[in-house]
C-alpha positions as CSV (number, residue, x, y, z in Angstrom):
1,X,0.0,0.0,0.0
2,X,1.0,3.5,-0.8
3,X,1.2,6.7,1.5
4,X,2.9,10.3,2.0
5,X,5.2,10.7,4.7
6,X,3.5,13.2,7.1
7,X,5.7,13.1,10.5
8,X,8.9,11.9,11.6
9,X,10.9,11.9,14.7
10,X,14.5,11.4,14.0
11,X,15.1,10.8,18.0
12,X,12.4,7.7,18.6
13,X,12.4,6.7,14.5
14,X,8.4,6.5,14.8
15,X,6.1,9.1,12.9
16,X,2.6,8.9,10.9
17,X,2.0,8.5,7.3
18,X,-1.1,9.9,5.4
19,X,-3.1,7.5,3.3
20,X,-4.1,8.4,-0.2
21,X,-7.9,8.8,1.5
22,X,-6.1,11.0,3.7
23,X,-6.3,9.2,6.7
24,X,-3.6,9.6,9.2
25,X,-2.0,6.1,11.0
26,X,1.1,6.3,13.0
27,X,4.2,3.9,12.8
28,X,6.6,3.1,15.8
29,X,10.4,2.4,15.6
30,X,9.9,-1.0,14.7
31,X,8.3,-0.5,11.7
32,X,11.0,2.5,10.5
33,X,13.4,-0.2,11.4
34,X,12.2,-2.8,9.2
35,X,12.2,-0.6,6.1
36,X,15.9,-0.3,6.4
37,X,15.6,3.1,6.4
38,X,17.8,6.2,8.2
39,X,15.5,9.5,7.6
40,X,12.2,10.2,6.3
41,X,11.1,13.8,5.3
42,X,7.5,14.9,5.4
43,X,5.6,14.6,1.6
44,X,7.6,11.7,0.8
45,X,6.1,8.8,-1.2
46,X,6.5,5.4,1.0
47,X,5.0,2.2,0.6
48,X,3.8,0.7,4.1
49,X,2.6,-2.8,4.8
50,X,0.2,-3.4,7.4
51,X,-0.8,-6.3,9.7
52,X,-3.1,-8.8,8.4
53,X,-6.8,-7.7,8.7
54,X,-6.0,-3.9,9.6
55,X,-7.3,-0.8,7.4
56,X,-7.6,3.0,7.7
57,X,-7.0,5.0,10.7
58,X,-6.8,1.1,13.0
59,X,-4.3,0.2,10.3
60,X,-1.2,-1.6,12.2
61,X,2.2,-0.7,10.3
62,X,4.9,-3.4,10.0
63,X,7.0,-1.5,7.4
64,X,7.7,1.8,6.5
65,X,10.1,1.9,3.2
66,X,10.6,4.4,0.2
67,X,8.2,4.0,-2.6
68,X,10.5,3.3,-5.9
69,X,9.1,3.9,-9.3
């Protein structure tokens, strides 16, 4: 699934992503973590995936990474 980057604390690694409906869901460190990835800068295109049987604002994120064209 798709999403813009909307926060990001550099200090804890966790931050919130906006879905394309607009809906905001947060992400912790260990989904930042599991994307391999070292910074993340608000309005950035990312694809997350979520756990099994989550959606929209309940959505639980297991990976945050950069979206690649």
């Amino acid at each position: 699934m798709q999403a813009t980057a909307f926060t990001y604390d550099p200090e804890t690694r966790s931050g919130s992503v906006l879905l394309d409906d607009g809906t905001p869901v947060e992400f912790g460190t260990e989904a930042f973590e599991a994307g391999g990835l070292r910074l993340l800068r608000p309005g950035q295109r990312v694809r997350i995936e979520v756990e099994p049987g989550t959606s929209g604002a309940d959505a639980r994120i297991t990976l945050v990474t950069l979206q690649t064209f």
